[in-house]
LOMINU-854753 format. One record per residue: residue number from 1; chain; x, y negated, z of N, C-alpha, C in turn. Coordinates in Angstrom, 3 decimals, decimal comma. Example, Ala and Ser with C-alpha at 12.3 -4.5 7.8 and 13.67 -1.06 7.14 Angstrom:
<1; "A"; <13,190; 5,690; 7,800>; <12,300; 4,500; 7,800>; <13,200; 3,300; 7,800>> <2; "A"; <12,850; 2,250; 7,080>; <13,670; 1,060; 7,140>; <12,900; -0,030; 7,870>> 
# end
This chain:
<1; "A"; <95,605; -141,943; 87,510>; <96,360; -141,886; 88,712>; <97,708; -142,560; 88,484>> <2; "A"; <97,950; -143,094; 89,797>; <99,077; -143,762; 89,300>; <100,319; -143,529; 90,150>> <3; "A"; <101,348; -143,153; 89,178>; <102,635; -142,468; 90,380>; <103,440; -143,384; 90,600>> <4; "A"; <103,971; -143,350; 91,724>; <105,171; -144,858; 92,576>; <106,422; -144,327; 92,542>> <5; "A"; <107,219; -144,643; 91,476>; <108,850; -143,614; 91,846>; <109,545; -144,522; 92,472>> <6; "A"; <110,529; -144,086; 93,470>; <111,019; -145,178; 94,107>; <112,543; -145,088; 93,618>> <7; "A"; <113,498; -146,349; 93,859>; <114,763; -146,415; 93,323>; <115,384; -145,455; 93,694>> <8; "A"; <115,759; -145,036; 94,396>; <116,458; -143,948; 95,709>; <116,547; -142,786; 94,980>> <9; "A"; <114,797; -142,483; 94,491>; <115,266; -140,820; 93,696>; <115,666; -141,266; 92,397>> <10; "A"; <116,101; -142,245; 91,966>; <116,606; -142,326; 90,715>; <117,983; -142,530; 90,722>> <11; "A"; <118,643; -142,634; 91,875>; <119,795; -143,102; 92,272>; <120,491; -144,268; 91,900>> <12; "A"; <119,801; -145,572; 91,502>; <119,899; -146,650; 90,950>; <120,374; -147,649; 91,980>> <13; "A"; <121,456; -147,750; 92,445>; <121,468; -149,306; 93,405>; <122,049; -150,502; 92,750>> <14; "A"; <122,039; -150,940; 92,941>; <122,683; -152,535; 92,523>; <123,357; -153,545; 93,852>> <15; "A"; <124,264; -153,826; 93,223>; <125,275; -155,210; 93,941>; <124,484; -156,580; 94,110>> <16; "A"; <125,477; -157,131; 94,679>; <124,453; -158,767; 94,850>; <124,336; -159,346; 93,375>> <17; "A"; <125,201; -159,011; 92,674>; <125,401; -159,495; 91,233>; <124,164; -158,679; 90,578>> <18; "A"; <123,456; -157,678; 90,545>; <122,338; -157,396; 89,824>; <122,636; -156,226; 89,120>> <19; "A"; <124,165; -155,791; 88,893>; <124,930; -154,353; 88,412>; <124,238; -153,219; 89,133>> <20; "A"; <123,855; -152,399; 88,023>; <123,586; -151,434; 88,914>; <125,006; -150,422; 88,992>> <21; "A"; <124,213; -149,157; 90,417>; <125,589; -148,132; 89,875>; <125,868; -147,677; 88,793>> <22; "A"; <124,863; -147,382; 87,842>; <125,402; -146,581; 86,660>; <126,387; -147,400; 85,663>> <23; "A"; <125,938; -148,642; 86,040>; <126,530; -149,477; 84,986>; <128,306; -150,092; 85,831>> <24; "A"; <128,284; -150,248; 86,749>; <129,364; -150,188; 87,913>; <130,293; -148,456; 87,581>> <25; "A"; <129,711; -147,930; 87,724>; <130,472; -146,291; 87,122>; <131,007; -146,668; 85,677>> <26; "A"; <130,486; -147,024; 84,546>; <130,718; -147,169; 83,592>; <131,972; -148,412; 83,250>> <27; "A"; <131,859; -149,335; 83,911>; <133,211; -150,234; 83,859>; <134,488; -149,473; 84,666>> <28; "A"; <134,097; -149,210; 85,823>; <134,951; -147,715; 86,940>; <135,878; -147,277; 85,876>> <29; "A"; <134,940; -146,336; 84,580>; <135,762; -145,123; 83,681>; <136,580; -145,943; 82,521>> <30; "A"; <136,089; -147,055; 82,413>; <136,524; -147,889; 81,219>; <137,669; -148,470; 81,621>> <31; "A"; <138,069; -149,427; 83,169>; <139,267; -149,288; 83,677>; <140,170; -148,216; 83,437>> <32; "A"; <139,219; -147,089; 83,977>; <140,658; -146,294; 84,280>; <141,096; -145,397; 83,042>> <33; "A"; <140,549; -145,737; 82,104>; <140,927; -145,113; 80,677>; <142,122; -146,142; 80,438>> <34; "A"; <141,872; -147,444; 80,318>; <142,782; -148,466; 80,055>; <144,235; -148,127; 80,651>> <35; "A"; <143,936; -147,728; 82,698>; <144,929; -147,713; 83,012>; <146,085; -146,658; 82,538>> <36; "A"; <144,972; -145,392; 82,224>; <146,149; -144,496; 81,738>; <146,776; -144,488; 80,411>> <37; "A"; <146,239; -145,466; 79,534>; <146,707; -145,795; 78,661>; <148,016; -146,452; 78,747>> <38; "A"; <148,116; -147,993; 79,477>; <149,123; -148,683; 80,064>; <150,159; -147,572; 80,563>> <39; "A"; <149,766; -146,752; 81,848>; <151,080; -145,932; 82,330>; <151,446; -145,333; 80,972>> <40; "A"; <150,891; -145,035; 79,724>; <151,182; -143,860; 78,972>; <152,114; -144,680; 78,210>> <41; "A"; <151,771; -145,826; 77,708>; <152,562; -146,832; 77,032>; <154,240; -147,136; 77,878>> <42; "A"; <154,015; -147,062; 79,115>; <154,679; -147,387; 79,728>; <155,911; -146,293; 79,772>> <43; "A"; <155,453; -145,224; 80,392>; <156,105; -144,075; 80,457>; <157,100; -143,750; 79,168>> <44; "A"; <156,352; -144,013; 77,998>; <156,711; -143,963; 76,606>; <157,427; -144,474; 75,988>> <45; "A"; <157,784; -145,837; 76,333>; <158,877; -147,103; 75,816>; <159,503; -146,637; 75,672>> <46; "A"; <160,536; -147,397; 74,727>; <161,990; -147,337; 74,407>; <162,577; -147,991; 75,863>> <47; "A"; <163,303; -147,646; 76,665>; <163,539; -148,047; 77,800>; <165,559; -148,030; 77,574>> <48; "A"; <165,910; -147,860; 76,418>; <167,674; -148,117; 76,062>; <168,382; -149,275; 76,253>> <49; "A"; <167,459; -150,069; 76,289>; <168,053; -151,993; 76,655>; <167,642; -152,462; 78,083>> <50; "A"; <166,269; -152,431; 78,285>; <166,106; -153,048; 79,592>; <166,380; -152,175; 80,825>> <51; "A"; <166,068; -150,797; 81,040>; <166,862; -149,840; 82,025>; <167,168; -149,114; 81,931>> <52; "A"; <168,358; -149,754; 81,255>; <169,797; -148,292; 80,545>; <170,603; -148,964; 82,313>> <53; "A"; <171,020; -147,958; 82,607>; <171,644; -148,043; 84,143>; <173,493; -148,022; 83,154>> <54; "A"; <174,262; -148,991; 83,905>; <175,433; -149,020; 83,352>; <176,381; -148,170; 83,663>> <55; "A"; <177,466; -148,101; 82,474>; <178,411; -147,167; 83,002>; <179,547; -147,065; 84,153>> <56; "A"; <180,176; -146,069; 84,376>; <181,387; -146,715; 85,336>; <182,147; -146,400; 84,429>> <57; "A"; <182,600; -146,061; 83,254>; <183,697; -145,776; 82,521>; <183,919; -146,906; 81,397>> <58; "A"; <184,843; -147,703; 81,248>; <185,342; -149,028; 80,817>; <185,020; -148,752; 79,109>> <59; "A"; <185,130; -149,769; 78,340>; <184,436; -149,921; 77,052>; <186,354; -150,159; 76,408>> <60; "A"; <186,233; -149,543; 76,042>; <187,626; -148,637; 74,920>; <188,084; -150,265; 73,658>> <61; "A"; <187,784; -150,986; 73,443>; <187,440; -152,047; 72,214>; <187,141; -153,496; 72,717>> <62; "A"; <187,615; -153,712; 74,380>; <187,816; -154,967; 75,233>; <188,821; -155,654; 73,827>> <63; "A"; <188,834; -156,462; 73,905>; <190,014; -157,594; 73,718>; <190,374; -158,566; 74,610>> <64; "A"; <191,446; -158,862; 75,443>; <191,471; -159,601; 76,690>; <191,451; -161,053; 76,239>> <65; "A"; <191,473; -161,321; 75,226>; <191,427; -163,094; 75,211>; <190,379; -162,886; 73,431>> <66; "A"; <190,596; -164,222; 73,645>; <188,804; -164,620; 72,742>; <190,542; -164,095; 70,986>> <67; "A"; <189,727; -163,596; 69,578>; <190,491; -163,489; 68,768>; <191,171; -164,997; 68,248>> <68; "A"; <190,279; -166,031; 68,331>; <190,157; -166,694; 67,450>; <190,690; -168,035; 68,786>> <69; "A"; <191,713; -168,670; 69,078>; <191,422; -169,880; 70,661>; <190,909; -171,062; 69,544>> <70; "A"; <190,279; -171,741; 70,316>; <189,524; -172,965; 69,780>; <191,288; -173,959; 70,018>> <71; "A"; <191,022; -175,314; 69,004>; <191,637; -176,027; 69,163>; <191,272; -177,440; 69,037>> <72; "A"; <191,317; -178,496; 70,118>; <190,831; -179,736; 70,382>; <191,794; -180,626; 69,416>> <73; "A"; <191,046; -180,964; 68,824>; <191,860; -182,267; 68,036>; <192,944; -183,745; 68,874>> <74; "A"; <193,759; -183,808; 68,687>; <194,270; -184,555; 69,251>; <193,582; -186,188; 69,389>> <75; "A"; <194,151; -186,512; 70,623>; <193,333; -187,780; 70,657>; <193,338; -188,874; 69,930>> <76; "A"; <194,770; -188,993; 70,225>; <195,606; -190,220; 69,800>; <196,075; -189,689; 68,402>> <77; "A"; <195,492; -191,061; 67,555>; <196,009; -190,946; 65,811>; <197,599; -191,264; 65,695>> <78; "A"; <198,487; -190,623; 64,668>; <199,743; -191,150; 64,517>; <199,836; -192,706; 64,920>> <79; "A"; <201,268; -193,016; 65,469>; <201,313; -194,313; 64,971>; <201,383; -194,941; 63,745>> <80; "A"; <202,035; -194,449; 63,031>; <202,124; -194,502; 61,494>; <200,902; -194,768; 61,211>> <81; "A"; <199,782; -193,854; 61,244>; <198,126; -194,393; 60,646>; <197,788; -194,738; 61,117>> <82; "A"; <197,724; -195,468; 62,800>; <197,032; -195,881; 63,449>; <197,748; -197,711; 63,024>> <83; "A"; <198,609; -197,961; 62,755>; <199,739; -199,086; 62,240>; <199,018; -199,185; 60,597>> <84; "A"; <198,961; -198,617; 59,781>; <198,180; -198,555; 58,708>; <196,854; -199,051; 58,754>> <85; "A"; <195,724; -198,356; 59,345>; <194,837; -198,823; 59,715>; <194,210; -200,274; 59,910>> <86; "A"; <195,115; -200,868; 61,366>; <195,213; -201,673; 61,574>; <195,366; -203,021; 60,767>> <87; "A"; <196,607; -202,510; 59,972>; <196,576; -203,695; 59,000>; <195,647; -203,642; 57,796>> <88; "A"; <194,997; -202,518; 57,159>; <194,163; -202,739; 56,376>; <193,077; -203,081; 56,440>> <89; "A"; <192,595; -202,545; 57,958>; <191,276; -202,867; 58,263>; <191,330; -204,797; 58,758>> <90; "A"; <192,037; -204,980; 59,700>; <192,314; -206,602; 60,562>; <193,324; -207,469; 59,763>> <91; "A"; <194,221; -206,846; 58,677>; <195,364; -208,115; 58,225>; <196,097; -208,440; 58,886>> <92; "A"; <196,567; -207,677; 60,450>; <197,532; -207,990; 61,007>; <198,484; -207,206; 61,675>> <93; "A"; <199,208; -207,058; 62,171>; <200,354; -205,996; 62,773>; <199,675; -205,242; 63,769>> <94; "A"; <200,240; -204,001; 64,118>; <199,497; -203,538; 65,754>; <199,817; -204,658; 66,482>> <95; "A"; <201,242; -204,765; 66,807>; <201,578; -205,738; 67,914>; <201,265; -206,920; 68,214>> <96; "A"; <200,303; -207,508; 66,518>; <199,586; -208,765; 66,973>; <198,350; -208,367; 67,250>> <97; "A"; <198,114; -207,376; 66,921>; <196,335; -206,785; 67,321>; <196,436; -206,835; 69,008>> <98; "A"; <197,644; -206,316; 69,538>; <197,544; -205,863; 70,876>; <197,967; -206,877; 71,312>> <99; "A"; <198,456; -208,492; 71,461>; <198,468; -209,193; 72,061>; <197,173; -210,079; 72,068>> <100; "A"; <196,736; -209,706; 71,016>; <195,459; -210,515; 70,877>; <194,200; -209,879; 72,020>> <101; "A"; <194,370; -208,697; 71,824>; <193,992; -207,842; 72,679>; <193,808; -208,275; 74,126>> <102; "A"; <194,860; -207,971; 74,350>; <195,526; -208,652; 76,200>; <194,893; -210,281; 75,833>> <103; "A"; <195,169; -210,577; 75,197>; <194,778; -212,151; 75,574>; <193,415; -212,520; 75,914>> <104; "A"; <192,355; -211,478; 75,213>; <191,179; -211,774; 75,288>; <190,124; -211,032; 76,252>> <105; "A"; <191,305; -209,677; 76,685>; <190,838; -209,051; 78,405>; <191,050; -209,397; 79,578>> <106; "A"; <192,020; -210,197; 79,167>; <193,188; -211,147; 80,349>; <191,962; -212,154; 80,661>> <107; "A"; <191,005; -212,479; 79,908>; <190,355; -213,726; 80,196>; <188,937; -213,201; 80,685>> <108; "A"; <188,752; -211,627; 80,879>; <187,683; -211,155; 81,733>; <188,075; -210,312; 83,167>> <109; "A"; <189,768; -209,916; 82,365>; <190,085; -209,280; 83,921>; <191,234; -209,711; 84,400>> <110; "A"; <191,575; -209,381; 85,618>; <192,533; -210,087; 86,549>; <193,968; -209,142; 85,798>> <111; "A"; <195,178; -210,581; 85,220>; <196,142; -209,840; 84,663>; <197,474; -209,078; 85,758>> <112; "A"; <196,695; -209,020; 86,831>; <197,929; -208,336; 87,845>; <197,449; -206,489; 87,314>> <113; "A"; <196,160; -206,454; 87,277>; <195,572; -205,442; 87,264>; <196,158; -204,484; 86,192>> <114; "A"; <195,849; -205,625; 84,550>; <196,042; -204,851; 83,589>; <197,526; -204,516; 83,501>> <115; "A"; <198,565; -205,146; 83,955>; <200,011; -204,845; 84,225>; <200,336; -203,833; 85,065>> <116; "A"; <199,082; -203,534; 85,718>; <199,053; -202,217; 86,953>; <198,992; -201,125; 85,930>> <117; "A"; <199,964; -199,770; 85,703>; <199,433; -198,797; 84,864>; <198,686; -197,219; 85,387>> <118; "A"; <198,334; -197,976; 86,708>; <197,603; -197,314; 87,662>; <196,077; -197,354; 87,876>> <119; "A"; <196,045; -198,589; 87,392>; <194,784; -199,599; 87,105>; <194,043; -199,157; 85,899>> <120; "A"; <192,317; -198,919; 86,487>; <191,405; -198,817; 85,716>; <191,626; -199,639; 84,919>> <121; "A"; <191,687; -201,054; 84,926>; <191,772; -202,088; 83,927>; <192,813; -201,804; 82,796>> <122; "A"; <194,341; -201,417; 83,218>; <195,054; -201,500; 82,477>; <194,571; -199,813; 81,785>> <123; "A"; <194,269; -198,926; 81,731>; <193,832; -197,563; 81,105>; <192,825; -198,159; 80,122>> <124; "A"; <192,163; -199,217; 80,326>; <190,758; -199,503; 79,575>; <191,458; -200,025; 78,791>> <125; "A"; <192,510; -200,816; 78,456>; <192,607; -201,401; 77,786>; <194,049; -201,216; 76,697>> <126; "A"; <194,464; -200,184; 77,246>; <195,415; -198,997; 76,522>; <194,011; -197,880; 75,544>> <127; "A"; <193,225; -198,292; 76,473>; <192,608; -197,068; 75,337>; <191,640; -197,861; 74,320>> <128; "A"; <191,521; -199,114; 74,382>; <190,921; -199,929; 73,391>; <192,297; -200,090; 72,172>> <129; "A"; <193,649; -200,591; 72,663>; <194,653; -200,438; 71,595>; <194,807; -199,402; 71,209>> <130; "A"; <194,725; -198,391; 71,857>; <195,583; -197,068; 71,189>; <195,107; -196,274; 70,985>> <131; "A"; <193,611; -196,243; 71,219>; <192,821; -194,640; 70,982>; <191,378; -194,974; 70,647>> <132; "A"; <190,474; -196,047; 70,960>; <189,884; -195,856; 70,285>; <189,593; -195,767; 68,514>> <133; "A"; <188,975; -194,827; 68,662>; <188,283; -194,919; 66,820>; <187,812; -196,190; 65,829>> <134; "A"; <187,546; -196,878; 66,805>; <186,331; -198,170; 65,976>; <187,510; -198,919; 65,690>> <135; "A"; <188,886; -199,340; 66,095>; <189,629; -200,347; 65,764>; <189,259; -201,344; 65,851>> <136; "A"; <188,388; -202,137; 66,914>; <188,305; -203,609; 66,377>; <189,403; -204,415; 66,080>> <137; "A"; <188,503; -205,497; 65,622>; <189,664; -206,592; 64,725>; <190,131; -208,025; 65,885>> <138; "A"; <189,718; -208,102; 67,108>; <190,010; -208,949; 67,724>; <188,566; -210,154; 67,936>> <139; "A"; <187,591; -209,437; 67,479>; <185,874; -210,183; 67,385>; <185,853; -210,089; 69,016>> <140; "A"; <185,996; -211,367; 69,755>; <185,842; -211,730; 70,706>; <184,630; -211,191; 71,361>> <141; "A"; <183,690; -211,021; 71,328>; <182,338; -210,451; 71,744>; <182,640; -208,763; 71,807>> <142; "A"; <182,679; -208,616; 70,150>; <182,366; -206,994; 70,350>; <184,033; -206,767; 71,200>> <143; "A"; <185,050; -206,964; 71,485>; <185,971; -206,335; 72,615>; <185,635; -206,698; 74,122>> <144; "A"; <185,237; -207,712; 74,038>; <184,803; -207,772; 75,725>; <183,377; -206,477; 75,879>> <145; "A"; <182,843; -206,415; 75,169>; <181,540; -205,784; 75,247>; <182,329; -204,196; 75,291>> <146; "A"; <182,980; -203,999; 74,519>; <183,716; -202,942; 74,457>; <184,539; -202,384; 75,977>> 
# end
């Protein structure tokens, strides 16, 4: 004889995916074990840095300015070493460095300009005599390029 059990009394259904319930129950409990794990972790943290709520009562050990102030080096080198320089590095005086200078910006820019001390031109070319670092020697190329 042969007996027909049907799904129903076994309480077996399944999703479109082919899961049945029992096995659908079983991921169900496995979530929610996880989740209470997470809240438990959660609940549990060290929570002293990220939501420590701040005080209203002021911190006793402020210092109103930094201990230490930074200090920017000055721009401009002595004249004295910047006059030194000059002649050791080029063989010639500042004051012939700097006419040589003018003579050879004068011949890229308009000399009303560089006599202007208002004038981009004339700043560019105060700061090629007097402040830049590299010192050129009057090399026609590298100061115009400059």
């Amino acid at each position: 004889m042969r007996k027909v059990i049907e799904v129903s009394d076994l309480n077996v259904e399944s999703d479109n995916m082919g899961t049945t319930t029992s096995e659908m129950a079983q991921d169900k409990a496995i979530s929610d074990d996880l989740a209470q794990r997470d809240l438990f972790r959660l609940l549990n943290q060290d929570t002293s840095f990220s939501m420590k709520m701040p005080s209203i009562s002021p911190l006793h050990n402020i210092q109103p300015f930094p201990t230490n102030v930074p200090t920017l080096p000055s721009s401009r080198v002595t004249t004295s070493t910047r006059d030194e320089l000059i002649r050791s590095k080029c063989g010639f005086t500042s004051k012939e460095r700097s006419a040589g200078l003018y003579s050879i910006v004068s011949s890229i820019s308009d000399t009303t300009k560089l006599e202007n001390p208002t004038s981009s031109a004339y700043q560019a070319l105060d700061w090629l005599d007097n402040v830049d670092s590299a010192v050129l020697c009057l090399a026609t190329d590298r100061v115009k390029q400059r």
